[in-house]
Residue frames relative to the residue before (quaternion, step in Angstrom):
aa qw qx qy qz dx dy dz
X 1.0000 0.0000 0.0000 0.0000 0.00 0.00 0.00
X 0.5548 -0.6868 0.4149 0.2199 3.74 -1.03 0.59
X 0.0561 -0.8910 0.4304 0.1334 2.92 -0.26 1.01
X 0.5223 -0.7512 0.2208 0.3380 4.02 -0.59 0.13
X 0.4725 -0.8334 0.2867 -0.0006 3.10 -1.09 1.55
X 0.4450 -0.5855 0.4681 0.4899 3.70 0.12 -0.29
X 0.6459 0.5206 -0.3243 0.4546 3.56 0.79 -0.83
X 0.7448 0.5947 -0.0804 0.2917 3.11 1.07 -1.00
X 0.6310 0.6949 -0.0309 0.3436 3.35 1.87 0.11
X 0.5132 0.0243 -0.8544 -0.0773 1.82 -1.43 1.45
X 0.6126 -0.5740 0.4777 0.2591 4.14 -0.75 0.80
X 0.3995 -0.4820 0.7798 -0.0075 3.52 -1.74 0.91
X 0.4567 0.6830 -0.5152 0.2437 3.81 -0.88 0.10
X 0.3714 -0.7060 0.6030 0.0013 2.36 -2.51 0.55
X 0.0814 0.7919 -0.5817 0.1669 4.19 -0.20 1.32
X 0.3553 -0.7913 0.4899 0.0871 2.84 -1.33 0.81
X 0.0953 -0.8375 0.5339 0.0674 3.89 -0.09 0.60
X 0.4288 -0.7825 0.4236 0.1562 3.32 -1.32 0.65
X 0.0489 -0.9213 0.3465 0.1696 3.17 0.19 1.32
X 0.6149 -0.6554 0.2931 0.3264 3.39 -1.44 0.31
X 0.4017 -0.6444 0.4868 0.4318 3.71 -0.58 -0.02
X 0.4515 0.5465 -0.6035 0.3650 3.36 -1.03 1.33
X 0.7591 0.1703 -0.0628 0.6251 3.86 -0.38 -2.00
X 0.6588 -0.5723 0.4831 0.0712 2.83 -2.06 -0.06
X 0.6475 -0.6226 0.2150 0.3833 3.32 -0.80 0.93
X 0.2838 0.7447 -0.4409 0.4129 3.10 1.68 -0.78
X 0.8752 0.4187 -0.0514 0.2368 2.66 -0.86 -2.69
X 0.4585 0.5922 -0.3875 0.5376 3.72 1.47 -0.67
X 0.7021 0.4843 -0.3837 0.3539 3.58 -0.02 -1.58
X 0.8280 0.3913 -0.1712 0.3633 3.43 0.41 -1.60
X 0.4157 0.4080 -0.5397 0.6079 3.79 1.26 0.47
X 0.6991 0.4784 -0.4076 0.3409 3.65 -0.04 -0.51
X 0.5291 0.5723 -0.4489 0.4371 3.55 1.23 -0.45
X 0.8409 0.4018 -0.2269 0.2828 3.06 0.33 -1.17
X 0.4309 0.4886 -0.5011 0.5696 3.49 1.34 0.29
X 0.7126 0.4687 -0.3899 0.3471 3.75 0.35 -0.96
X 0.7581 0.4012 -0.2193 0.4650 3.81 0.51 -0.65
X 0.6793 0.4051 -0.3531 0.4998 2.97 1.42 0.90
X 0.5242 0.5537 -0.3707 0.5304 3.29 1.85 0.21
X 0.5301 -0.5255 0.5613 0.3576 3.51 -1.83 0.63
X 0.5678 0.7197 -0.3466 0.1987 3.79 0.74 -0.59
X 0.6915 0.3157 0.0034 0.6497 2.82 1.86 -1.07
X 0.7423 0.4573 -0.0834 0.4826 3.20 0.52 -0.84
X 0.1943 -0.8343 0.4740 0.2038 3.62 -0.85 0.78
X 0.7948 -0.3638 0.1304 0.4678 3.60 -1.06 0.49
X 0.6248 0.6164 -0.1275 0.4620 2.92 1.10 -2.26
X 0.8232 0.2795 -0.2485 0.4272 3.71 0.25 -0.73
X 0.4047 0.6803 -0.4016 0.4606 3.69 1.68 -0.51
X 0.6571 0.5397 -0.3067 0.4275 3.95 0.64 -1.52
X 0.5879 0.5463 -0.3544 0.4800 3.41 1.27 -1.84
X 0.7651 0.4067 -0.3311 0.3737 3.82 -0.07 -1.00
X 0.6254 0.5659 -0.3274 0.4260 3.53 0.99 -0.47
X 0.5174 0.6278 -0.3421 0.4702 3.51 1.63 -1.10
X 0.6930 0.6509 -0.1455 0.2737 3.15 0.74 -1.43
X 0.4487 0.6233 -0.2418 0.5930 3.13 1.45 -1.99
X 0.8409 0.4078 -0.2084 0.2884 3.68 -0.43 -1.36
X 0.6865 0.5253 -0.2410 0.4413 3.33 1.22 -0.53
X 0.1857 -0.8395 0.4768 0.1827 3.95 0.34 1.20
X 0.4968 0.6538 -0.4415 0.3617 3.49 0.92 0.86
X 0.6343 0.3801 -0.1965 0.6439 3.58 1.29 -0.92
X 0.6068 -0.5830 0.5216 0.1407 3.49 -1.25 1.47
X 0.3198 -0.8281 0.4261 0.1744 3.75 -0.42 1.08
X 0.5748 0.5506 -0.3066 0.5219 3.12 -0.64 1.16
X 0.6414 0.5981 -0.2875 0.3849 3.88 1.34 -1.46
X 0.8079 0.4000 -0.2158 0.3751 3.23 0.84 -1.32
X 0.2988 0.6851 -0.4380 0.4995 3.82 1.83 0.42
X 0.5073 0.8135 -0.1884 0.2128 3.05 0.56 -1.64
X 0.5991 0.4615 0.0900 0.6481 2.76 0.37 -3.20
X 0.8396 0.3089 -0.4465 0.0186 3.50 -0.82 -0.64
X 0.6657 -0.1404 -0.0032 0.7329 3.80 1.63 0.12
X 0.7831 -0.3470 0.4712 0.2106 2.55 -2.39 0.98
X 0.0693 0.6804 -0.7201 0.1171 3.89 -1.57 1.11
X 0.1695 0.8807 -0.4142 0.1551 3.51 -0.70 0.81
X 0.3653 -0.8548 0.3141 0.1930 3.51 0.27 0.70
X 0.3460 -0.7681 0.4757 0.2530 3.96 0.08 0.58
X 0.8940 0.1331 0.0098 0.4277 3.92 0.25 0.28
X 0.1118 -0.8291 0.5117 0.1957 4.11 0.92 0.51
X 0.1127 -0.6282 0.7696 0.0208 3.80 -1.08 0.92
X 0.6776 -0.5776 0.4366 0.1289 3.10 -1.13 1.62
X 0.4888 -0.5379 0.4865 0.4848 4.35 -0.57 0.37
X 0.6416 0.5052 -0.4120 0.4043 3.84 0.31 -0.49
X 0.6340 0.5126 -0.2564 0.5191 3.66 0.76 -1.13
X 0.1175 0.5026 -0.8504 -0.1020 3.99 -1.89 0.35
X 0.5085 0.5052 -0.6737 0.1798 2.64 -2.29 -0.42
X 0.9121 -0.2233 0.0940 0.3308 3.37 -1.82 0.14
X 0.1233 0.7889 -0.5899 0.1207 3.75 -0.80 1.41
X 0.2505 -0.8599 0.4180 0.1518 2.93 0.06 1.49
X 0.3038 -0.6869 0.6599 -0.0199 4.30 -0.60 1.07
X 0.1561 -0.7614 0.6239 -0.0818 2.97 -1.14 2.16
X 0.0846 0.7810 -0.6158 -0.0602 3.74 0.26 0.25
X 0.8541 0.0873 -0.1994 0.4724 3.94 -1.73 1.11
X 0.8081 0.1007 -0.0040 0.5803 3.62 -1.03 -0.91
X 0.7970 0.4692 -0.2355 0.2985 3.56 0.22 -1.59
X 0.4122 0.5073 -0.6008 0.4602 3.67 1.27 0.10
X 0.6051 0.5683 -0.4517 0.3269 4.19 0.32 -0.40
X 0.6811 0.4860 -0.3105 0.4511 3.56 1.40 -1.01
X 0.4791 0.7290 -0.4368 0.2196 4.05 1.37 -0.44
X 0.6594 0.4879 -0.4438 0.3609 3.69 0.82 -0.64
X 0.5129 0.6458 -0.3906 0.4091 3.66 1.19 0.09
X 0.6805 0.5648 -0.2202 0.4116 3.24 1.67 0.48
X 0.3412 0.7639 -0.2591 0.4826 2.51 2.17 -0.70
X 0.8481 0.1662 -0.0574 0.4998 3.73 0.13 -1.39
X 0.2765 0.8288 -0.4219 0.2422 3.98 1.12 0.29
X 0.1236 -0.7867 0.4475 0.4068 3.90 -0.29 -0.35
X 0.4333 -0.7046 0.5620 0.0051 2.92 -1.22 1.19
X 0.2332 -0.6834 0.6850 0.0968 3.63 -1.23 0.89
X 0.0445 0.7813 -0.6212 -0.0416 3.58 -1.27 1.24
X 0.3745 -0.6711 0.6319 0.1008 3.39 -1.53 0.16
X 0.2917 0.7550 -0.5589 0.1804 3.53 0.22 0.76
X 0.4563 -0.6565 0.5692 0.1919 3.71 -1.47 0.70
X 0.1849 -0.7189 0.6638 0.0913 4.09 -0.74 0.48
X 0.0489 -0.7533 0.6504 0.0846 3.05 -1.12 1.13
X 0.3078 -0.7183 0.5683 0.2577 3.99 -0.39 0.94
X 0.5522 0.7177 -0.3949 0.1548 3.06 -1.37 0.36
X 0.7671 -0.1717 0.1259 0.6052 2.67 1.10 -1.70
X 0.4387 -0.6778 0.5472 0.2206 3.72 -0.86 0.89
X 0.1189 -0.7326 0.6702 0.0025 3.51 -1.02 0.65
X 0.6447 -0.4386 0.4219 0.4626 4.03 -1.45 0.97
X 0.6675 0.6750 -0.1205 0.2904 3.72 0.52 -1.28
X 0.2959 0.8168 -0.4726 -0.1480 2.84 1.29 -1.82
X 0.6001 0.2053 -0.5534 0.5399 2.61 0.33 2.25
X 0.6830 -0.5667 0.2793 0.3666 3.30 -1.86 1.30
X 0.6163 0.6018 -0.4472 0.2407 3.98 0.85 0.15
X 0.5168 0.6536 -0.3036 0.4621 3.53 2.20 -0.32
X 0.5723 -0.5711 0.4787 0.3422 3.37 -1.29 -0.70
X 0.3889 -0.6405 0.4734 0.4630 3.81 -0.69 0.48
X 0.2000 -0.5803 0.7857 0.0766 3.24 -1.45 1.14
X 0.8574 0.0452 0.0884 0.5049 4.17 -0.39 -0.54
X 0.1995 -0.8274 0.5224 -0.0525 3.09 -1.47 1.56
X 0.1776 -0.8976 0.3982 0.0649 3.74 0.37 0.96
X 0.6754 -0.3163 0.5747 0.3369 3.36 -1.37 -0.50
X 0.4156 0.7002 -0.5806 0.0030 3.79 -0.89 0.67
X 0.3981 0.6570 -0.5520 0.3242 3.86 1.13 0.14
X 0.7383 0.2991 -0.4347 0.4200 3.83 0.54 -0.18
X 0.3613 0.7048 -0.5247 0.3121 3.87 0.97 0.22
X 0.0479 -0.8651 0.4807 0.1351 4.03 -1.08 0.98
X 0.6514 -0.4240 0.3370 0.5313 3.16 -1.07 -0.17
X 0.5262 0.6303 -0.3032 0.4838 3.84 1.47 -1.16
X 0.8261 0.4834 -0.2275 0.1791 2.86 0.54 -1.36
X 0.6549 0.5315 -0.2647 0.4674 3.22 1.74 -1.02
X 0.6213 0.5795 -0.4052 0.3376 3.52 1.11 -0.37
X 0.5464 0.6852 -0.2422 0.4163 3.11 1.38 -1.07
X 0.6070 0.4756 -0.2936 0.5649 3.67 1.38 -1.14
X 0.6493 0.5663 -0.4897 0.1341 3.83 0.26 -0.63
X 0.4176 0.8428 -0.3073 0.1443 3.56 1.17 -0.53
X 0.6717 0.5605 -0.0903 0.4759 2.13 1.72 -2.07
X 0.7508 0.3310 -0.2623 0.5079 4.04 1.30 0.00
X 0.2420 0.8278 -0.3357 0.3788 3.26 1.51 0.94
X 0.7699 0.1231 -0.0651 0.6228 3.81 -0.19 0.18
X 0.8156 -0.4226 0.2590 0.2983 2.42 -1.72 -0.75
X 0.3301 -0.7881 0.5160 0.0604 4.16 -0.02 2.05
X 0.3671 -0.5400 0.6636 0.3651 2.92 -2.18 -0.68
X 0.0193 -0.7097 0.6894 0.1437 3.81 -0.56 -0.27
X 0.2004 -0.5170 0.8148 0.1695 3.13 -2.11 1.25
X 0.5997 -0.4860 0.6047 0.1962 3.18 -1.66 0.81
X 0.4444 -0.6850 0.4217 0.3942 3.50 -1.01 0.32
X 0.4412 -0.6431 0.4069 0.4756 3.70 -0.53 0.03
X 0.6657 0.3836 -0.4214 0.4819 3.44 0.49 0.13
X 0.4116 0.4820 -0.6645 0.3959 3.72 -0.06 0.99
X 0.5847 -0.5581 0.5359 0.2438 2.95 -2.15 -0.36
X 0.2118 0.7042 -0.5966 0.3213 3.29 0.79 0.89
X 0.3095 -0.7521 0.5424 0.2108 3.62 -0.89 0.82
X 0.1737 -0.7200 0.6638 0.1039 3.69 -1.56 0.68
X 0.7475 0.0591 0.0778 0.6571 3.98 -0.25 0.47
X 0.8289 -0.2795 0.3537 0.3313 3.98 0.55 0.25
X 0.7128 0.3521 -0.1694 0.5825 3.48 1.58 -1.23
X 0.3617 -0.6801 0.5346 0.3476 3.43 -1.20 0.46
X 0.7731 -0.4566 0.2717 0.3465 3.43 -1.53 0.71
X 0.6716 0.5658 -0.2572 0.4034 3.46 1.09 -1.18
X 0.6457 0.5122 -0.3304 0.4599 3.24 1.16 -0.98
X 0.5981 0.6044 -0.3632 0.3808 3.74 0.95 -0.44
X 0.4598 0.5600 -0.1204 0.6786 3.54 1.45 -1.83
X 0.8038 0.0555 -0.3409 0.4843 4.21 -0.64 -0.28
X 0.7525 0.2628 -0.3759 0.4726 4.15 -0.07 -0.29
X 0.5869 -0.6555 0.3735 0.2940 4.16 0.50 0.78
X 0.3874 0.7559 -0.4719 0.2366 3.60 0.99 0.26
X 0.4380 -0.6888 0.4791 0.3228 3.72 -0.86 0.41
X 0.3050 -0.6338 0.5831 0.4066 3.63 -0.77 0.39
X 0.6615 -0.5148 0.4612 0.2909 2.64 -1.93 0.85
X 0.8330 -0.0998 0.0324 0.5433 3.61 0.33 -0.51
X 0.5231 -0.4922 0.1619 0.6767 4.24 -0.80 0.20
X 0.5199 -0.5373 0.4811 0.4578 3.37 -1.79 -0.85
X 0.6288 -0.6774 0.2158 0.3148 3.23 -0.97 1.30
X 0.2839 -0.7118 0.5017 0.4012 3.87 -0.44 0.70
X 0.2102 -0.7203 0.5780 0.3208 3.51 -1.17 0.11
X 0.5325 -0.4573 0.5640 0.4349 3.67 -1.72 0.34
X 0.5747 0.6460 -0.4800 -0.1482 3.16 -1.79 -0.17
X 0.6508 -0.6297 0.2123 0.3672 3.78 -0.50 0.96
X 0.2921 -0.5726 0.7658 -0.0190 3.64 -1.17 0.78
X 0.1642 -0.7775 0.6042 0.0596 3.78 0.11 1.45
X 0.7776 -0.0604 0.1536 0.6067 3.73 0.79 -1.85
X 0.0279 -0.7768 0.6288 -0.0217 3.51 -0.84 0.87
X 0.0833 0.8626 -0.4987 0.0132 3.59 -0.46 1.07
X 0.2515 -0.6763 0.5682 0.3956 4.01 -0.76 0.06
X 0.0011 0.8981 -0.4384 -0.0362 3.44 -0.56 1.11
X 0.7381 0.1822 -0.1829 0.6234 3.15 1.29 0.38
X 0.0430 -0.7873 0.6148 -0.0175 3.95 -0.33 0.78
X 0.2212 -0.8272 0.5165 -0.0068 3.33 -0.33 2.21
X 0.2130 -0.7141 0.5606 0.3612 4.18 1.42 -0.52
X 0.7913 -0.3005 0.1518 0.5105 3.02 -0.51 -1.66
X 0.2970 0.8090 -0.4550 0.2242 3.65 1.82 0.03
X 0.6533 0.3685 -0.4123 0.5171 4.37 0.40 0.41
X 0.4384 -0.6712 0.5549 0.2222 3.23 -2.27 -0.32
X 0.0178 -0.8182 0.4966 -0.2891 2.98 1.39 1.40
X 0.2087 0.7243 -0.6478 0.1100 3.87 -0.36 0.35
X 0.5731 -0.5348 0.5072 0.3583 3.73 -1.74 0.82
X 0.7855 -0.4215 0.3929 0.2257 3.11 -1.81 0.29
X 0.3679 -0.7760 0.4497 0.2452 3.40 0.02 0.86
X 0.4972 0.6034 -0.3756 0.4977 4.05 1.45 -0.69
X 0.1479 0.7455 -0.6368 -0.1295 3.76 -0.81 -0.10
X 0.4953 -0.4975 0.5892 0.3999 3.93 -1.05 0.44
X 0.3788 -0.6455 0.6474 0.1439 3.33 -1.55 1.33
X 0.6242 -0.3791 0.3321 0.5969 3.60 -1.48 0.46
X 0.6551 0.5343 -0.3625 0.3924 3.83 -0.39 -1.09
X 0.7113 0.3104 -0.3608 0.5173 4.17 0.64 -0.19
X 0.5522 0.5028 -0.4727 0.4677 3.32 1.17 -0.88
X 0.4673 0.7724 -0.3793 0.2030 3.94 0.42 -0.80
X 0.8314 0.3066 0.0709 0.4579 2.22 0.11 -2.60
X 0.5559 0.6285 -0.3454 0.4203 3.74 1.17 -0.15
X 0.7924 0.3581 -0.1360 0.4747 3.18 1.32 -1.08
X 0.5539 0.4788 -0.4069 0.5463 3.29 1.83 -0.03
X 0.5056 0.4519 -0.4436 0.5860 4.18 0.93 -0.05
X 0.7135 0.2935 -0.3924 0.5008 4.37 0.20 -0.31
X 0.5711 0.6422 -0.4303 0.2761 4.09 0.96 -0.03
X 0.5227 0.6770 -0.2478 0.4550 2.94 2.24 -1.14
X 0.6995 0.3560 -0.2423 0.5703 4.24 1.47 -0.19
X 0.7261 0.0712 0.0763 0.6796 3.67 1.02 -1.02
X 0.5493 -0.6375 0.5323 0.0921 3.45 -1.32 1.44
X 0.8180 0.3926 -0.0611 0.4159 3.15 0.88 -1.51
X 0.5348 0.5756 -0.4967 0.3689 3.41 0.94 0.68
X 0.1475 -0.7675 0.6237 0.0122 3.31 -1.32 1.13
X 0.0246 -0.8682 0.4866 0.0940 3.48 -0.52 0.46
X 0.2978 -0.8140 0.3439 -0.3612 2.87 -0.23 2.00
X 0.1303 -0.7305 0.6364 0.2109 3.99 -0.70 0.41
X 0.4714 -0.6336 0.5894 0.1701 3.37 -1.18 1.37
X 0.8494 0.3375 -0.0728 0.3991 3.56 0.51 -1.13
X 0.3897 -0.5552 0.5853 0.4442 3.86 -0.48 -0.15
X 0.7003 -0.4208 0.4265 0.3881 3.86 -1.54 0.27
X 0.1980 -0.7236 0.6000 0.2777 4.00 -0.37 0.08
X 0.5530 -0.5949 0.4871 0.3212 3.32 -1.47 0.83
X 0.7449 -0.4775 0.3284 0.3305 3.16 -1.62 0.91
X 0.7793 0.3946 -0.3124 0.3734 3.82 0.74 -0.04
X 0.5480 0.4647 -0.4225 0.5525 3.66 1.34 0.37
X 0.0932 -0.9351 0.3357 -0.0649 2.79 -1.59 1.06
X 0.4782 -0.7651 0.2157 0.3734 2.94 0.92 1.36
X 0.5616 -0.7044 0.3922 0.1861 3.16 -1.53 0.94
X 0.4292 -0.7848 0.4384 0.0877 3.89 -0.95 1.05
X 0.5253 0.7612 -0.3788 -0.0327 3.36 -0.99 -0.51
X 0.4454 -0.5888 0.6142 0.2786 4.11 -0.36 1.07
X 0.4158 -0.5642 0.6945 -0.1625 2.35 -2.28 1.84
X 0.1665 0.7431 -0.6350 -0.1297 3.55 -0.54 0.12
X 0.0271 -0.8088 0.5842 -0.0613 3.69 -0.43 1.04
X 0.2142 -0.6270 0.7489 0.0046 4.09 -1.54 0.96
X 0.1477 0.7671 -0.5989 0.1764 3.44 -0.22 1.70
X 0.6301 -0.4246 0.5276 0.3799 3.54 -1.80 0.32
X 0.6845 -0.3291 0.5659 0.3208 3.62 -2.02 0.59
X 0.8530 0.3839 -0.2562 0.2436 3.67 -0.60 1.08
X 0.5320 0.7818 -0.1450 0.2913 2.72 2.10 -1.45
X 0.3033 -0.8219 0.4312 0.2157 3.72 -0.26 0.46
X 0.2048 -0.8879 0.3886 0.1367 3.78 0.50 0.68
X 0.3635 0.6521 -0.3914 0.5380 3.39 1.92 -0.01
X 0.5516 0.7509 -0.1303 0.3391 2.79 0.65 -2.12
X 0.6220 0.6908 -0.0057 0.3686 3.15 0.65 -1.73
X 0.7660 0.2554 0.0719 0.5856 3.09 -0.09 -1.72
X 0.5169 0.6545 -0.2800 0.4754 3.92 0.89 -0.56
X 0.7859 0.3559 -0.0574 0.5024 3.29 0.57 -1.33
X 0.6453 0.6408 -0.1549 0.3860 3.50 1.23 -0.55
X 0.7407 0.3455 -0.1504 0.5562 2.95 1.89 -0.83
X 0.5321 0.4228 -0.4581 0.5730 3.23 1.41 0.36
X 0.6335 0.4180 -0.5566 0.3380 3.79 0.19 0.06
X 0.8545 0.3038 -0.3004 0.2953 3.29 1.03 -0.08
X 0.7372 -0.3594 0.1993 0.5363 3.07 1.33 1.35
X 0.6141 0.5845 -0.2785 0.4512 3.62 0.78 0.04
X 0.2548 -0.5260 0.7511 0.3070 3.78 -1.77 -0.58
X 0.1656 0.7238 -0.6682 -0.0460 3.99 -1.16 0.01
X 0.0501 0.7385 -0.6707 -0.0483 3.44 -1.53 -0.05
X 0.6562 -0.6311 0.3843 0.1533 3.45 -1.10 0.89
X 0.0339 0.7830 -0.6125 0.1033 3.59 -0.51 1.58
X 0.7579 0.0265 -0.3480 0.5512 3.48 0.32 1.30
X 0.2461 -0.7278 0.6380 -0.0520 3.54 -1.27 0.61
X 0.1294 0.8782 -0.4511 0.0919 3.83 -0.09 1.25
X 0.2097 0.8398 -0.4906 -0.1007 3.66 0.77 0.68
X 0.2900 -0.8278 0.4803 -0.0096 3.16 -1.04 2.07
X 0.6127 0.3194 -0.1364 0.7099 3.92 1.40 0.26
X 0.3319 0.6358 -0.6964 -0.0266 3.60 -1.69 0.67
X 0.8069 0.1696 -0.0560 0.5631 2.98 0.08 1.12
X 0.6304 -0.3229 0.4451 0.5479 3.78 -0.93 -1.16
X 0.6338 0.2872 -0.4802 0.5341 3.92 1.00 0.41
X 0.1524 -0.7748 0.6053 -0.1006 3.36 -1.33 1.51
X 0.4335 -0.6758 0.4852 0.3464 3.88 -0.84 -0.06
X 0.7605 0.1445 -0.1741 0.6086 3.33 1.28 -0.52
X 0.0177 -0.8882 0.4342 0.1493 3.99 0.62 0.70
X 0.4401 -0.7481 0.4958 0.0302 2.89 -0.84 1.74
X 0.9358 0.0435 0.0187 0.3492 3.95 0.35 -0.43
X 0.7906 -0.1457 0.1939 0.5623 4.11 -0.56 0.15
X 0.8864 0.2993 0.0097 0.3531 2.94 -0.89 -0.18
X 0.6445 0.5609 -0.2763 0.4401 3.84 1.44 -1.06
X 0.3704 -0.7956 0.4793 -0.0014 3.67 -0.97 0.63
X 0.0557 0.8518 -0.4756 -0.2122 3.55 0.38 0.31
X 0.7405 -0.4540 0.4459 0.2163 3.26 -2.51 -0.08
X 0.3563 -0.7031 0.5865 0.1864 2.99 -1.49 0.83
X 0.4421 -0.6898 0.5175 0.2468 3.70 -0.79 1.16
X 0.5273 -0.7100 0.4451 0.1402 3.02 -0.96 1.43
X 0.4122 0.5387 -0.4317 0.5946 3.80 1.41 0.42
X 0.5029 0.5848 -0.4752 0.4234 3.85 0.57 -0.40
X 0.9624 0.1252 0.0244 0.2400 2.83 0.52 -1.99
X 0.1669 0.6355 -0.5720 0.4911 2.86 2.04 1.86
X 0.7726 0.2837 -0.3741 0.4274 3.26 0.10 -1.06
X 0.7214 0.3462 -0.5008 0.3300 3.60 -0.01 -0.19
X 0.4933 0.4702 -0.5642 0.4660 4.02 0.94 0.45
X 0.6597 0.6203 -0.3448 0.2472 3.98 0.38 -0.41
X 0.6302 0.3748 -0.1825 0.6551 2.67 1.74 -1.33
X 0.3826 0.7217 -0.5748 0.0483 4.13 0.59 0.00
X 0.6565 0.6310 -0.2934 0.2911 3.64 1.27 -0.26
X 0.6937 0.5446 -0.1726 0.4386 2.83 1.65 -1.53
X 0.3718 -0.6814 0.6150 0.1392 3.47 -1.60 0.66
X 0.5424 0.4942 -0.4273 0.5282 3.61 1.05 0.78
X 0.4437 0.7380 -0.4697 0.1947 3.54 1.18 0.41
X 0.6416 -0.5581 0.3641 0.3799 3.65 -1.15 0.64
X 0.0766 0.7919 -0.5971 0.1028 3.41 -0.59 1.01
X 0.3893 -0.7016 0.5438 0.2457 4.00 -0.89 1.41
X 0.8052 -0.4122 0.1337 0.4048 3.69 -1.31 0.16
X 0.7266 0.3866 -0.2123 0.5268 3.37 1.85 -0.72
X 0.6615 -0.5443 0.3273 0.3989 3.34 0.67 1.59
X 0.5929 0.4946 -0.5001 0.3921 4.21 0.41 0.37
X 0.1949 -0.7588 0.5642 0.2607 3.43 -1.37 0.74
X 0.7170 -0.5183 0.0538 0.4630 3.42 -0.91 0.67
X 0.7564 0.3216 -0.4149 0.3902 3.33 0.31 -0.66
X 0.5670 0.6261 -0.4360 0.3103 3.41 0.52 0.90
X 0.4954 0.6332 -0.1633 0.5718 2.63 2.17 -0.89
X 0.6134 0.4785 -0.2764 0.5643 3.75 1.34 -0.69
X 0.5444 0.5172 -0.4765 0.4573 3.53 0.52 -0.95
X 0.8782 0.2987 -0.2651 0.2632 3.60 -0.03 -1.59
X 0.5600 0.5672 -0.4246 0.4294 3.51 1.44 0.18
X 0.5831 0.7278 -0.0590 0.3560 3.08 1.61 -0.33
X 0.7838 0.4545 0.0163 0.4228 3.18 1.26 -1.44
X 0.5569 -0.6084 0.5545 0.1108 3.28 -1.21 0.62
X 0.2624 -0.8244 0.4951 0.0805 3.58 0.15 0.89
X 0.1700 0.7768 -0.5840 -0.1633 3.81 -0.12 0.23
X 0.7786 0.1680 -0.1807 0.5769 3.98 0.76 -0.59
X 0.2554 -0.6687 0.6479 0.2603 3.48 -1.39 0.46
X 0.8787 -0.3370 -0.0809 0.3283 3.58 -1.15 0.17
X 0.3870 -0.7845 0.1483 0.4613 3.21 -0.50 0.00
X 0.6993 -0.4036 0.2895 0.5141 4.00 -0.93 -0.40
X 0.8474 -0.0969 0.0340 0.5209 3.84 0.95 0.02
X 0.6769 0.4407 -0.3580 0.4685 2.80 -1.04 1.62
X 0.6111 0.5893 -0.1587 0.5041 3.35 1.38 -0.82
X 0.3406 -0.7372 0.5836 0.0087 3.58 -1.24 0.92
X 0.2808 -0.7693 0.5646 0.1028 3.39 -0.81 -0.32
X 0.0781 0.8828 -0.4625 -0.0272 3.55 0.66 1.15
């Protein structure tokens, strides 16, 4: 793969950074603009000056002319709960991102048993409380088979997947029945392993929100509209403040689609249980990886790189190596996928 050159500037491309769990993919992309429309890597000379013109002028809103100056885009959204591997199209190469969409991907995600949550994950509300003190280490391995190859997955009903125009959630919060079930989808579960079994050894605790009778309702009157017989219901009384619900990390290689909620959801009901997902690590999309393992793989830039180089995006005392790059620029180009080399006008050679 090409990598990027001094001759070779300014570059089209593709790099993957590691985001953090908290903001959004969104909010990631658009700090990344503003480091990008301010780099020679991307950016030519001629249009660098333009943004600087701009900067100086206390009429134009800071930040607008970043924006305007090239294309940034993100190959796969990971939820604010989820970090790890986000792969970052900048020029031409935002065209190559939908090749990410369907890529396989390696997660890391943690299952708490116990309780189930709209979300089925620790960022929803508890909707159903189960049984998990008789759940084993034996027991959960034994269950993975059943999410082996090639599965179905229902989506949760709270997502934004659309039925008839409406999203799912909107059915599930105002008590409407779906119109019919929600479609499962195919998709492949290459490897799925239990690679770390935590019992009660972490500080993993349920969701302090819970769904009031009135959500439990209207949730279960929108799933009555596919299946009569669903009741939604705590199995268990609340446990006292000193039991603690059982843990334990997944490591799973899956197909472009795969729901890893989904996942971990289904898993604890085969063994007799509720769970839902309190960490989220995606360590692989594609040929960009956090720990690259072979030919051809690329690794990630730690999203501490590219705090400190947004803090300092103003200042002109920033750290710069003998060839005028600061570091996380210097990573990017050890980093990156090249898709165009300079362009046909406008462009310099530095």
């Amino acid at each position: 793969m090409p990598k990027a050159t001094l001759s070779s500037l300014p570059v089209s491309g593709l790099f993957g950074i590691v985001k953090p769990s908290g903001p959004t993919s969104m909010s990631v992309v658009h700090d990344l603009q503003q480091l990008i429309a301010r780099s020679k890597l991307f950016v030519t000379e001629e249009k660098l000056e333009e943004i600087k013109s701009r900067k100086a002028s206390k009429n134009k809103r800071r930040g607008k002319g970043a924006r305007e100056a090239i294309k940034v885009g993100q190959g796969g959204t990971l939820d604010p709960l989820a970090d790890g591997v986000l792969v970052i199209g900048v020029g031409k190469g935002t065209k190559k991102l939908s090749d990410f969409l369907n890529c396989t991907k390696e997660y890391q995600t943690t299952c708490l048993l116990g309780c189930e949550t709209d979300t089925y994950d620790s960022e929803g509300a508890r909707v159903r409380l189960a049984p998990w003190q008789h759940v084993t280490e034996d027991a959960v391995r034994a269950a993975l088979a059943q999410f082996t190859g090639e599965i179905s997955q229902t989506p949760p009903i709270f997502s934004a997947l659309k039925m008839d125009g409406k999203p799912l959630y909107e059915y599930a919060r105002e008590g409407k029945p779906l119109p019919r079930p929600i479609e499962a989808r195919k998709v492949t579960v290459h490897s799925l392993e239990l690679v770390e079994w935590k019992g009660k050894d972490h500080d993993f605790r349920w969701p302090e929100k819970s769904f009031s009778a009135e959500e439990k309702k209207a949730m279960e009157m929108a799933l009555k509209g596919v299946d009569e017989s669903v009741e939604i219901k705590d199995d268990v009384e609340a446990p006292a403040p000193d039991q603690v619900p059982t843990a334990f990390v997944l490591k799973m290689t899956v197909s472009g689609g795969t729901y890893v909620r989904s996942i971990v959801h289904d898993l604890a009901h085969a063994v007799g249980s509720a769970g839902h997902v309190v960490t989220l690590s995606r360590t692989r999309q594609g040929r960009f990886a956090i720990n690259p393992a072979g030919e051809g793989d690329y690794g990630c830039i730690p999203w501490e790189t590219i705090e400190k180089a947004t803090s300092e995006i103003d200042s002109d005392t920033k750290e710069r190596d003998e060839e005028g790059w600061t570091k996380w620029e210097r990573e990017v180009i050890a980093n990156m996928e090249v898709i165009e080399g300079p362009k046909p006008s406008g462009s310099k050679a530095t």
